[in-house]
N, C-alpha and C positions, 0 to 999 in steps of 0.2 A: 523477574523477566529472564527469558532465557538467554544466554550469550550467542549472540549471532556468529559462527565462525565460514559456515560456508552457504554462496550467494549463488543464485542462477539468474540470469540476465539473457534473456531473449534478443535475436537480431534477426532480422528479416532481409539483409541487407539489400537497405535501401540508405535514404538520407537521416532515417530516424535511428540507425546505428550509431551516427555521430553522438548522437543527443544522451543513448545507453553508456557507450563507452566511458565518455565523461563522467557520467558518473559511476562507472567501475572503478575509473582511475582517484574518483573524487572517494569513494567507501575504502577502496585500499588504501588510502594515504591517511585515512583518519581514523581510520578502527582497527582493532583485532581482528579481522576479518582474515583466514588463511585462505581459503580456496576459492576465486570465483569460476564458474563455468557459466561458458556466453553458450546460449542453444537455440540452433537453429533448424526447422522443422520443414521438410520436406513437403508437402501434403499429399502428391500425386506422382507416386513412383511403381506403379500399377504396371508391370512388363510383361506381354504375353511370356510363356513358356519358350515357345521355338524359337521369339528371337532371342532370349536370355540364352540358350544355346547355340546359338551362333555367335551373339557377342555374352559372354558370361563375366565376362570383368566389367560391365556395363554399372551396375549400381556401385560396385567399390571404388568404379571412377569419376559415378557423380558424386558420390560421396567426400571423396578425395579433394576433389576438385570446390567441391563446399567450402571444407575446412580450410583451403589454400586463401582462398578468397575471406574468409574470415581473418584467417590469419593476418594478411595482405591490410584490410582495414585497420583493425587493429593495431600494427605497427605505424601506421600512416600518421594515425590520431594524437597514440601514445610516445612518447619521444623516450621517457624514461625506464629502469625498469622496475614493477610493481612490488609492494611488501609480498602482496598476494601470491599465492600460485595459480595459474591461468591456465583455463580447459577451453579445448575448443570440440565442441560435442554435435555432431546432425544425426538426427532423428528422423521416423518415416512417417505420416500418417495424419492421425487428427493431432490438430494442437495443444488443445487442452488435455488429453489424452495421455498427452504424451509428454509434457509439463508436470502432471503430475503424480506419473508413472518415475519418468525420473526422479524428481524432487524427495521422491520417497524411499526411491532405490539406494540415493545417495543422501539418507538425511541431512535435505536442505534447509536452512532455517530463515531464508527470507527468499523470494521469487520477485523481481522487479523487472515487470513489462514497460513496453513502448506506448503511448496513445497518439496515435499520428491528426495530425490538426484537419479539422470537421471530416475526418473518415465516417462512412454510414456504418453504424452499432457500433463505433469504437471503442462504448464499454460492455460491448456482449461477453467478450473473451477475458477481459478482468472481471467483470461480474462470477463466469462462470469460475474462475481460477478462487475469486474472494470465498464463493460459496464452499468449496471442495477441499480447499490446498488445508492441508497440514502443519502450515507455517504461519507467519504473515507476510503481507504482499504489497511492494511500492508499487506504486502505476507513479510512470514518468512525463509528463506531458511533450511531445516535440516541442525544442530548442528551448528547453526549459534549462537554467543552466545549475550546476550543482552548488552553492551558497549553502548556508545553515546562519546566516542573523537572527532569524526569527522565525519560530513556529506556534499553529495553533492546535492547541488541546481540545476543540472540544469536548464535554465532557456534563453527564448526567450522575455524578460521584458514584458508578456501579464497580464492579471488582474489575469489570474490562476496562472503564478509566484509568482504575488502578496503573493495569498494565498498558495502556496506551502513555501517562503519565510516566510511568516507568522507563519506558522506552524513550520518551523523548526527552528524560534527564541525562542518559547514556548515551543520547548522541552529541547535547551540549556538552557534554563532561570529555567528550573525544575531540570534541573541535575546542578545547581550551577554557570552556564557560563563555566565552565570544557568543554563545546562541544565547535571545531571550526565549525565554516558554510564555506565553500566551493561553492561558485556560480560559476558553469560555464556557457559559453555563445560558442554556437558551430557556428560559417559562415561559408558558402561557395561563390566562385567567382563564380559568375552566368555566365553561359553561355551568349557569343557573348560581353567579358569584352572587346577584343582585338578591336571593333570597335570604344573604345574611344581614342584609340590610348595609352592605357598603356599597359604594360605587366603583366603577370599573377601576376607576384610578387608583381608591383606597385597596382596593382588592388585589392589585398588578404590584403595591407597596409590599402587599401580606406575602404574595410569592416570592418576591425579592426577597424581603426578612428571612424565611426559610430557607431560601437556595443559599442565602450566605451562612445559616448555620448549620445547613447541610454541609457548605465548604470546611469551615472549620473542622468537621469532621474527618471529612474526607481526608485533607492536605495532611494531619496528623499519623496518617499511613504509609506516607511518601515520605524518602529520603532523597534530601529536594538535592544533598550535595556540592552548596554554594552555587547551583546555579539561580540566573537572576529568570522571578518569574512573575507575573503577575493575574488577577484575575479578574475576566469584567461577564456584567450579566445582560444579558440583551433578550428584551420581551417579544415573541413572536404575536404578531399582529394580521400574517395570515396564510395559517394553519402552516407553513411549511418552514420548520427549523431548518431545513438544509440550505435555504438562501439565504437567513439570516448567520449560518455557519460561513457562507461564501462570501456575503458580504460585509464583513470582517475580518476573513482572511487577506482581501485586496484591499479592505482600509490598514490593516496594517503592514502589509508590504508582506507577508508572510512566504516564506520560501516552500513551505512545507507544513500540510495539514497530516497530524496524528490521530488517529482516532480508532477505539477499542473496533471487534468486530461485532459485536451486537451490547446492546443497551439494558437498563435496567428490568426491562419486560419482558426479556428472553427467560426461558424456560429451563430449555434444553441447549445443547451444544453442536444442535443439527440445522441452523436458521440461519441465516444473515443477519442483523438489525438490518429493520428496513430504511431507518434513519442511513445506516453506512452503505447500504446499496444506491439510495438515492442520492447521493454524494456519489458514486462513483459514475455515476448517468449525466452527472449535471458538470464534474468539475476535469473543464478541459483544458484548465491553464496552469495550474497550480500542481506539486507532487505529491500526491496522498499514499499514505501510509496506513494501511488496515494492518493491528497488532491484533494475531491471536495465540493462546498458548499453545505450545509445541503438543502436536498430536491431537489435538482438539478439532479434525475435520466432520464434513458434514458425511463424508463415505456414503455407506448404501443407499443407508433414506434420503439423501439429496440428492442420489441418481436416479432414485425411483421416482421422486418430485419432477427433475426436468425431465424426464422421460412423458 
């Protein structure tokens, strides 16, 4: 996995800036982490011509006047001062646009937005960021606070496990091994099981048996690095692994879900998994973490797709 050195963190400033900063302040104090830049996106700076010549300092003062107010928060929150070096960047135009214009300009290696509590599409704008970005990407939930005890892996042992497992060894390893890892592995009995002549229940055994010698396999990849981990297997019972992902995450208290950005049926390097899209639609309380490798975005063909 790649070393995460410089972070972009979105702020919109509102109440959900609090929630970003904190954990700027929470990634600078526990990682190598050198630059973060907090950015803030303008959307509607559309100035006729004749008044922009009348008043022509007009956008470099609302600009000005952004960054101040960034600034301004920022100091409010933070009392101390950061390992990191701190940017404060505003931007014109579309959002994502312009997220990931930057992010590339300035080879970014992790983008962690805001998801503000039951906003309408609040994961339109992380979906679109999860499908495009060239990094990976935390989505922060509001007033979620920055902790690392415990996180979940889910995980289908594919090489983006790999690298989702990867990564969340490297943040227990920065926060002292104090984090447990959590790997889950969700099965299901496929359909037309009863033609071997077993029962659903002997059948749901048969999947378990292989997913744990799948595991073996799998963990034998990882350099686990004295951190403490464990793993449990949980049978989907109806059709949708991403609730029994969630509802495991909140039985264990989980601070933070890790998960590759697409799964063992991905093809190509142009797709989401749609397992981790539908995670990012459903989970609005929890910090999720889409890991993918650096430069591995979905570029053209995923523009031409939402288009």
């Amino acid at each position: 996995m790649y070393p995460i050195k410089k972070v972009l963190i979105g702020l919109d400033l509102t109440d959900l800036d609090r929630t970003m900063i904190e954990f700027a302040e929470f990634i600078s104090n526990t990682s190598d982490v050198e630059d973060i830049y907090f950015v803030n996106i303008i959307k509607n700076l559309q100035i006729p011509k004749e008044v922009l010549k009348e008043f022509p300092n007009m956008i470099t003062d609302v600009i000005a006047e952004r960054k101040t107010k960034m600034d301004e928060t920022f100091k409010s929150i933070v009392k101390n001062e950061l390992r990191a070096n701190i940017h404060f960047e505003v931007l014109t135009g579309k959002i994502a646009d312009n997220i990931l214009s930057f992010s590339k300009h300035q080879d970014i290696d992790l983008i962690a937005m805001g998801r503000r509590e039951k906003a309408e599409q609040s994961g339109a704008l992380s979906q679109r960021l999860a499908r495009r970005a060239a990094c990976s990407l935390l989505i922060i939930p509001e007033g979620t606070k920055p902790t690392m005890d415990r996180m979940l892996v889910p995980s289908d042992f594919s090489d983006y496990s790999v690298l989702a497992l990867e990564e969340a060894v490297e943040i227990a390893v920065r926060n002292d091994r104090k984090t447990e890892i959590v790997i889950q592995n969700v099965f299901t009995v496929p359909t037309g099981y009863h033609y071997t002549g077993k029962t659903y229940e002997e059948f749901a055994n048969v999947m378990k048996k292989n997913a744990e010698k799948d595991y073996k396999r799998f963990i034998k990849k990882i350099d686990t690095k004295g951190v403490k981990m464990k793993v449990v297997y949980s049978q989907d019972t109806n059709d949708d692994v991403t609730t029994d992902m969630l509802d495991k995450a909140k039985e264990i208290n989980a601070n933070a879900i890790v998960i590759g950005a697409k799964g063992r049926t991905a093809t190509t390097a142009f797709f989401l998994g749609s397992i981790t899209e539908r995670l990012i639609q459903l989970d609005a309380d929890i910090p999720l973490m889409v890991v993918r490798p650096k430069g591995k975005n979905a570029g053209f063909l995923e523009f031409i797709k939402e288009l």
